[in-house]
C-alpha positions as CSV (number, residue, x, y, z in Angstrom):
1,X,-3.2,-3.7,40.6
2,X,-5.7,-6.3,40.4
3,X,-4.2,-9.5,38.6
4,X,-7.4,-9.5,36.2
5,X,-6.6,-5.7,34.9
6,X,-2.9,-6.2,34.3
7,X,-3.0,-8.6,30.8
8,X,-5.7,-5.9,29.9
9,X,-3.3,-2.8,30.9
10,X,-0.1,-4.8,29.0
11,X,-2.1,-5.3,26.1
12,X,-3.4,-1.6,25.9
13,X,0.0,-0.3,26.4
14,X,1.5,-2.3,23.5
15,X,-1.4,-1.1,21.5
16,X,-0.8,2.4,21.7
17,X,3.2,1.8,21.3
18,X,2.2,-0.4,18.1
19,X,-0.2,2.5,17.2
20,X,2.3,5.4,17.6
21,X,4.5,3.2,15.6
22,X,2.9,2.5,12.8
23,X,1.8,5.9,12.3
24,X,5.4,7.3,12.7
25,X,6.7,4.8,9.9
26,X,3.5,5.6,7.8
27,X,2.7,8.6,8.3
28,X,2.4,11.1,4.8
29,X,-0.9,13.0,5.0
30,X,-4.1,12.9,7.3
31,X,-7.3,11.5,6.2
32,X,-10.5,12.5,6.7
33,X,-12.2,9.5,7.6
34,X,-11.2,6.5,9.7
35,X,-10.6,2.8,8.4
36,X,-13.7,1.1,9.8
37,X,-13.8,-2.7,11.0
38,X,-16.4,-5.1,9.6
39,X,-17.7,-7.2,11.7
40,X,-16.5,-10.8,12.1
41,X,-19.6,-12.4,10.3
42,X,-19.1,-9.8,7.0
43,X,-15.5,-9.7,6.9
44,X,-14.5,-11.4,3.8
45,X,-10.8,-13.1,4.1
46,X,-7.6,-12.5,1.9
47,X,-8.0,-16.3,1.4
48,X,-10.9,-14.9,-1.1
49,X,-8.8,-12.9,-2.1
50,X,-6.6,-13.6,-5.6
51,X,-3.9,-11.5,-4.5
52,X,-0.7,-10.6,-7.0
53,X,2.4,-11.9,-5.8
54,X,5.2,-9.6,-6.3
55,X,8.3,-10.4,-8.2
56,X,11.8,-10.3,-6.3
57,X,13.7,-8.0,-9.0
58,X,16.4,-5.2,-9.1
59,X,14.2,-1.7,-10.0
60,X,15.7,0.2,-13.2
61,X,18.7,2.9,-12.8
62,X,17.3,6.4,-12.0
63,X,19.3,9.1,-11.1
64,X,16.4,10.5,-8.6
65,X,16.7,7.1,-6.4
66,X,20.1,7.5,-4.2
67,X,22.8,4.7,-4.9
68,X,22.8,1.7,-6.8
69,X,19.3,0.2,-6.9
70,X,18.6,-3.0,-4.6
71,X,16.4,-5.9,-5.3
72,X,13.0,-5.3,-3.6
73,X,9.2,-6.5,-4.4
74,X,7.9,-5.0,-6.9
75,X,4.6,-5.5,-9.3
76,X,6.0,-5.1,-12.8
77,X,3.7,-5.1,-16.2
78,X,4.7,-7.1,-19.1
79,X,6.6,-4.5,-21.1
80,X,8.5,-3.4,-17.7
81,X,7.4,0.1,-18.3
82,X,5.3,0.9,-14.9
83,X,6.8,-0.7,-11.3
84,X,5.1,-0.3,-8.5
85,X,7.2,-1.2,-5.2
86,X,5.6,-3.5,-2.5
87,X,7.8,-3.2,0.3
88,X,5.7,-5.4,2.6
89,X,5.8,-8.5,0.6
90,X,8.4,-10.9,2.4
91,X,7.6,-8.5,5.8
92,X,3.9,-9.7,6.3
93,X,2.0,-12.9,5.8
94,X,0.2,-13.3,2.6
95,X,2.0,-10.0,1.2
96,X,-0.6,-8.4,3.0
97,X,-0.8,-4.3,3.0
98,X,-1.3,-3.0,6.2
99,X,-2.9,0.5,5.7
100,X,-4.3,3.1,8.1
101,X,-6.0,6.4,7.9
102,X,-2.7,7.8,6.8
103,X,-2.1,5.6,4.2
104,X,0.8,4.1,2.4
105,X,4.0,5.2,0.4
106,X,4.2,3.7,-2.6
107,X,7.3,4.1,-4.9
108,X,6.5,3.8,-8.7
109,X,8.7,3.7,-11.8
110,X,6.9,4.9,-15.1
111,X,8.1,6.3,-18.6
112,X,10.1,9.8,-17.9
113,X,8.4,12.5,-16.9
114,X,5.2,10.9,-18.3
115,X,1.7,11.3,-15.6
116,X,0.9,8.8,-13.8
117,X,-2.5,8.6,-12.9
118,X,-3.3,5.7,-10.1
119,X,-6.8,4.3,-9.3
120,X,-8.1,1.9,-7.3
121,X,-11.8,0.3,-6.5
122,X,-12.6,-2.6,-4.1
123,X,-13.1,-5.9,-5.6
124,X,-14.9,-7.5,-2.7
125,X,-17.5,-5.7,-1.5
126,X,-18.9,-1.9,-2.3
127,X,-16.5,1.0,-0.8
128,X,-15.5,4.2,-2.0
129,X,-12.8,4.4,-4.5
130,X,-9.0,4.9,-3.6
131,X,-7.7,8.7,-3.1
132,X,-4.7,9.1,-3.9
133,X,-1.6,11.6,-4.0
134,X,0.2,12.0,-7.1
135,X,3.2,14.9,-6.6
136,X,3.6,16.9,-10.2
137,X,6.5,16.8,-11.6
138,X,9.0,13.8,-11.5
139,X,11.5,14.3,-14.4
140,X,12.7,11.0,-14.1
141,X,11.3,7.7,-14.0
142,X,10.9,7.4,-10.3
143,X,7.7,8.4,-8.7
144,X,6.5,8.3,-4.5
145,X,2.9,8.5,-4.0
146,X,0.7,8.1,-1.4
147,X,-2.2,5.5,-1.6
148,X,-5.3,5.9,1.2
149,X,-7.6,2.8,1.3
150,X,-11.0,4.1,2.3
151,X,-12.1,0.4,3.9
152,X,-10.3,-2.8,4.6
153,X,-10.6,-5.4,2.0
154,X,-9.3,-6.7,-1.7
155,X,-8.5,-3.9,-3.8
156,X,-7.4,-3.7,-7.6
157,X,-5.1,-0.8,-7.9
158,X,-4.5,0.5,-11.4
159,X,-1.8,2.7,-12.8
160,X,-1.6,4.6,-16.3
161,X,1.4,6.6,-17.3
162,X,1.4,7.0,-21.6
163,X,0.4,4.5,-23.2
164,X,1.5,2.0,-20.3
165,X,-0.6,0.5,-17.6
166,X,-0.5,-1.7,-14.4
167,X,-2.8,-3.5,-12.3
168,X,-2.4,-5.6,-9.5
169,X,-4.6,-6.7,-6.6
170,X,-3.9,-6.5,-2.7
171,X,-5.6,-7.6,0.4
172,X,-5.3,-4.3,2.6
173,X,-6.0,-4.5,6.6
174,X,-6.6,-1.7,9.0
């Protein structure tokens, strides 16, 4: 093989295997449209970004979460009535959400049994709003969703369940 072509072949090759990674550990529904790139002169930063920091806490007891519940990141509203987990805080550099096309998993804890309704709109620049996948049902206070972020970018995500609410804001990457 010619020794220009074989950084280009290694590189390719790890991007597929980082590809078919990601979506294995991702994957929870198929979008319908692709994440597309901005180009280098639009692309706003995460340094523009005010991003929430998660807090390092042990999630509430629910009986619908297997074993004893670990400390993990998790955004948290002031009465402690809606959590939303952020698993890649600690993982990723500027608690950064890497998202693709099949979107995220997102665990939630909100009042038992109560709807939560999630929403999301970029701060940054204009983009179509978050879709969502909210399962019926939950009996407990444990929720999963799926979140799908149309576009790259810093995105407030909002949930309502009762009379509680949650926001936060996240710089996502494709």
């Amino acid at each position: 093989m010619n020794i220009l072509l074989r950084p280009l072949a290694t590189f390719l090759s790890l991007s597929v295997l980082t590809g078919i990674a990601l979506i294995s550990c991702t994957s929870i529904k198929a979008a319908d449209s692709v994440i597309p790139s901005l180009t280098p002169e639009k692309s706003p930063t995460a340094n523009t970004c005010s991003i929430s920091k998660p807090a390092w806490v042990k999630p509430p007891d629910d009986s619908a979460v297997d074993g004893t519940p670990e400390y993990g990141y998790y955004f948290v509203n002031q009465d402690r009535s809606i959590w939303a987990s952020a698993w890649w805080a600690g993982q990723l550099e500027e608690y950064q959400v890497y998202a693709s096309k099949e979107g995220i998993k997102v665990g939630w804890f909100r009042p038992a049994g109560a709807t939560l309704e999630i929403t999301g709109k970029r701060l940054d620049e204009q983009a179509p709003p978050l879709d969502t996948h909210v399962p019926c049902c939950y009996p407990t206070r444990f929720q999963a969703t799926g979140l799908y972020f149309p576009i790259e970018g810093c995105w407030e995500v909002t949930a309502k369940a009762a009379e509680s609410e949650l926001s936060f804001i996240i710089w996502v990457k494709p």
